[in-house]
N, C-alpha and C positions, 0 to 999 in steps of 0.2 A: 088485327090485320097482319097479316105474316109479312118479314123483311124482306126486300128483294135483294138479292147480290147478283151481280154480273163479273162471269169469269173468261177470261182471254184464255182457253188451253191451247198451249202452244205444241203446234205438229209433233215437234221432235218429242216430246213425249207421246206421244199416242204412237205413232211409227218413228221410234228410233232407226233402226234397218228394217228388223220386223215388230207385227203389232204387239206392243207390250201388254200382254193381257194381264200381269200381276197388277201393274201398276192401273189397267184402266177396272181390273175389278173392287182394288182398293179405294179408287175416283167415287165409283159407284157406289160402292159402303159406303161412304163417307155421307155424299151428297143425302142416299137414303135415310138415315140417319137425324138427318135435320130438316125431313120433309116437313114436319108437325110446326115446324117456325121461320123457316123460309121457304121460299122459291126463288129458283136457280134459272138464269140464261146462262147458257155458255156458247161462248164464239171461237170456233176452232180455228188454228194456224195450219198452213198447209205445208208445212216442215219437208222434209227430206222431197217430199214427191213433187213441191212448189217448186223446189231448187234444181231438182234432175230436167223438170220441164223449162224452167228460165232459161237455166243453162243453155240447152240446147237451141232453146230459141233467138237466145246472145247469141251466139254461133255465128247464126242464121239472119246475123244483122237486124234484127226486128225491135221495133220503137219496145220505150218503155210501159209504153201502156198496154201492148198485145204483150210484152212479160208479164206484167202485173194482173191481165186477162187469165193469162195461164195459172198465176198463183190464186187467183180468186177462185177459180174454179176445183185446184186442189181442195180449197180450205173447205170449200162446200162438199165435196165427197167423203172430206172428210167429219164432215156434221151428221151428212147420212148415213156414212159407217154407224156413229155414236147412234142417235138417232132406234137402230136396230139393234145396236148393242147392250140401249137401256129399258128395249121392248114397249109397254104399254105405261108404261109410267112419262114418256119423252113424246112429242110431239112425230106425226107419221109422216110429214112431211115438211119441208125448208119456207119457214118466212122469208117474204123480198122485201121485205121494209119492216123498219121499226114498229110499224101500228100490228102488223101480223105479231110481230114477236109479243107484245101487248097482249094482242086477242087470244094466242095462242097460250101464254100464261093463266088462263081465264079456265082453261080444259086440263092441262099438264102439271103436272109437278116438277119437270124441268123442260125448257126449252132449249135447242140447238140449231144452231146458225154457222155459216159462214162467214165469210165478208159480203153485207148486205149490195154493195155496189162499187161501182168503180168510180177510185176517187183520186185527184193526182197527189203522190207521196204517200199512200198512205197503206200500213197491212192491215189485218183482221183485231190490233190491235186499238185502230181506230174506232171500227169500227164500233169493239165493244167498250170505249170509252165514254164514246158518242150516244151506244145506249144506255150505258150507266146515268148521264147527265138525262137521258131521255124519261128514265124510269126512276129517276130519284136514287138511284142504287150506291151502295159501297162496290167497289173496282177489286177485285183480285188478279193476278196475272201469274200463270203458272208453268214456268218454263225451264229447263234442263240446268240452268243456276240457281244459287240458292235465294239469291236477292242480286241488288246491284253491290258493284266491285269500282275499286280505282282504273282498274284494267281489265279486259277479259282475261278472267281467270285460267282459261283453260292453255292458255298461251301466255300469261305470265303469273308467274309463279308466286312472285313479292305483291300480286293484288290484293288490296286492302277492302277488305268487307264493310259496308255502309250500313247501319243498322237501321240507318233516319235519316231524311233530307225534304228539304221546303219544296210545294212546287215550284217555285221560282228558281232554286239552284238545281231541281233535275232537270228544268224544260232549258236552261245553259248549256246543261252536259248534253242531254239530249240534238241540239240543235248544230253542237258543234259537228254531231258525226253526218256525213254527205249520203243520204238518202237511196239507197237500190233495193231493186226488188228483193225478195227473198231475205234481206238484210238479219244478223243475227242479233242487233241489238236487245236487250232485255226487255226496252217498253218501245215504240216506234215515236218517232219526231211529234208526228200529227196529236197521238195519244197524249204525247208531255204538254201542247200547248192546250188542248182540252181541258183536262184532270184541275191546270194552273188556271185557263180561265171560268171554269166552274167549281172550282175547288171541292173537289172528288175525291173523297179519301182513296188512296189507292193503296194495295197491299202486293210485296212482290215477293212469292215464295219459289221453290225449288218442288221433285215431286212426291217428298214429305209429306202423305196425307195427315200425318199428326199437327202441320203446321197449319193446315185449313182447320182443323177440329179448333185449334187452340183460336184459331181468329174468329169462327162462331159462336165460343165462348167467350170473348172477349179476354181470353189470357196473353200473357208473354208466348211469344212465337220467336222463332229461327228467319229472319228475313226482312225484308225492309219497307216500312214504314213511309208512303211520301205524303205531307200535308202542311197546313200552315206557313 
């Protein structure tokens, strides 16, 4: 019976400004590659296009939940995109619940999702946490940093790269930061407390496809480890 892994891709990889085709056909090698022993859900982030529509909706004085309506619906356009991108091999149309994403496994050799529903506090990271726990699966999450940092890196310079951390000390760090829509944290609040209450191995890489190879091999990878 083949492994299931469930992966968080985070928007800003797939549309950084525009769509990164190196990077999403390297995704595709990669994924293809290891069809013969896994099967792949992946749950996309609604990155740059999530934020352009928050945004303006913040503007516009609008509750957090018609924000996070707006991001939800990014992530799933952006599952569709994928969806045609990976042709006949990907499911032709978007599961609305976990049991589809299931059934849908059953026909596909990868499945793609968005954020399955609306939930308070929570992005597409949830989401695919939630189905990992759902589907027995290992957690990867694959986002425009390499792993988790002391600081975001990208704004301080002296941040220290974490190689390893307990779900108990990242659902801490996690919790301290104050929750908004589009938020760039590396895993989401909701996801930390999952992962820690189902203890979910969880992997956080960068968009290094060689770091996914090495974690379906089970080798030394560039990125960070949360368990135990």
């Amino acid at each position: 019976m083949k492994k299931k892994i469930v992966l968080s891709l985070g928007g800003s990889i797939i549309i950084p400004k525009e769509v990164d085709y190196k990077f999403l056909n390297k995704f595709k090698e990669t994924l293809r590659k290891n069809y013969g022993k896994y099967q792949f859900v992946v749950v996309c982030g609604g990155g740059i296009i999530a934020r352009k529509y928050i945004t303006a909706l913040k503007k516009q004085g609008k509750s957090l939940k018609e924000q996070s309506l707006a991001g939800i619906r990014a992530t799933r356009m952006n599952a569709l995109f994928m969806t045609q991108f990976f042709g006949k091999e990907a499911n032709e149309t978007l599961p609305k619940d976990m049991k589809e994403v299931r059934s849908n496994l059953k026909q596909n050799k990868v499945v793609f999702c968005g954020a399955l529903r609306y939930a308070d506090n929570e992005t597409s990271d949830g989401t695919a946490a939630k189905l990992a726990h759902f589907l027995k699966a290992d957690f990867v999450n694959l986002s425009n940093v390499s792993g988790l940092y002391s600081a975001n890196p990208k704004t301080h310079k002296n941040a220290k790269f974490i190689p390893k951390i307990t779900w108990d000390d990242f659902e801490k760090r996690a919790l301290k930061i104050k929750y908004k829509p589009g938020q760039h944290f590396v895993l989401d609040q909701k996801a930390a407390v999952i992962i820690k209450e189902h203890k979910i191995k969880t992997y956080l890489i960068g968009p290094d496809m060689s770091n996914m190879l090495k974690i379906l091999k089970s080798d030394s990878f560039h990125g960070t480890l949360i368990y135990g």
